[in-house]
LOBA-972028 format. One line per 8 residues: number of its first residue (from 0); for each residue x, y, z of C-alpha. Coordinates in nm, 4 decimals, padded with zeros to 6 digits, always signed. Example, Ala and Ser with C-alpha at 12.3 -4.5 7.8 and 13.67 -1.06 7.14 Angstrom:
BEGIN
0> +01.2300/-00.4500/+00.7800; +01.3670/-00.1060/+00.7140
# end
This chain:
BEGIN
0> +20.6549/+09.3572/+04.0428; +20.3128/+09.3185/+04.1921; +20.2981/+09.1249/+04.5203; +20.1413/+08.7978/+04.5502; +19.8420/+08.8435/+04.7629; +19.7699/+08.5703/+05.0264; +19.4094/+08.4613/+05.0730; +19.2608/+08.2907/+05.4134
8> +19.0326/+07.9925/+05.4351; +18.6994/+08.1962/+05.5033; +18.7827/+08.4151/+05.1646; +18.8496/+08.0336/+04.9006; +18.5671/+07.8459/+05.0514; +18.3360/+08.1588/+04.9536; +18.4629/+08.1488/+04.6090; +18.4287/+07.7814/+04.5612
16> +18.0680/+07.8605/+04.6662; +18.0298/+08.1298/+04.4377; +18.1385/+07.8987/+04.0802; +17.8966/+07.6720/+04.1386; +17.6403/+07.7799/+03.9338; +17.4739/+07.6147/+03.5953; +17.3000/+07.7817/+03.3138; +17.0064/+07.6394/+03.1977
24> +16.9130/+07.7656/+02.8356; +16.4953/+07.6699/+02.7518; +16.3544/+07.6535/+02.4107; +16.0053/+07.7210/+02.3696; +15.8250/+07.7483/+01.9890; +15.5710/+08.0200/+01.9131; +15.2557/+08.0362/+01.7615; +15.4308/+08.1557/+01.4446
32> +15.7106/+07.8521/+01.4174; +15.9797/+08.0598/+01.5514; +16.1230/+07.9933/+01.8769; +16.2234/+08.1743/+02.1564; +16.5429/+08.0868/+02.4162; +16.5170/+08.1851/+02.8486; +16.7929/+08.2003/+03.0030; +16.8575/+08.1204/+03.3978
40> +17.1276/+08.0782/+03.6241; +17.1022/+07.8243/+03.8971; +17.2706/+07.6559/+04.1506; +17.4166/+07.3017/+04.0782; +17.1954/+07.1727/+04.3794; +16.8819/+07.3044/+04.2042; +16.9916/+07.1704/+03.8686; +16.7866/+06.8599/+03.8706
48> +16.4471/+07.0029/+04.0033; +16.4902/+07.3273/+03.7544; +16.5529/+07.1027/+03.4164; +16.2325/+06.8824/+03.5541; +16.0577/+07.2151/+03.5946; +16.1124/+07.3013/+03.2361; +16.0792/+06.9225/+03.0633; +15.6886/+06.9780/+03.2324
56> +15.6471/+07.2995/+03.0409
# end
């Protein structure tokens, strides 16, 4: 049986850090009706500005 392996404080707050992340998925339509999707991964603190960003587009 595997061994259950022990992790310190320094090593969960860094992967707490690491799943916070959103992904923001951006329509846009084309001159010929069709319409193409951009991807982007941010950070939840950025989440607000980047979604403005893309409502201005």
């Amino acid at each position: 049986m595997a061994k259950k392996q022990s992790f310190g404080d320094k090593v969960l707050a860094q992967k707490r850090e690491a799943k916070k992340l959103a992904k923001i998925v951006v329509a846009e339509k084309k001159a010929n009706g069709h319409y193409s999707y951009k991807h982007k991964m941010v950070h939840v603190d950025d989440l607000q500005a980047e979604l403005a960003a893309a409502k201005n587009q």
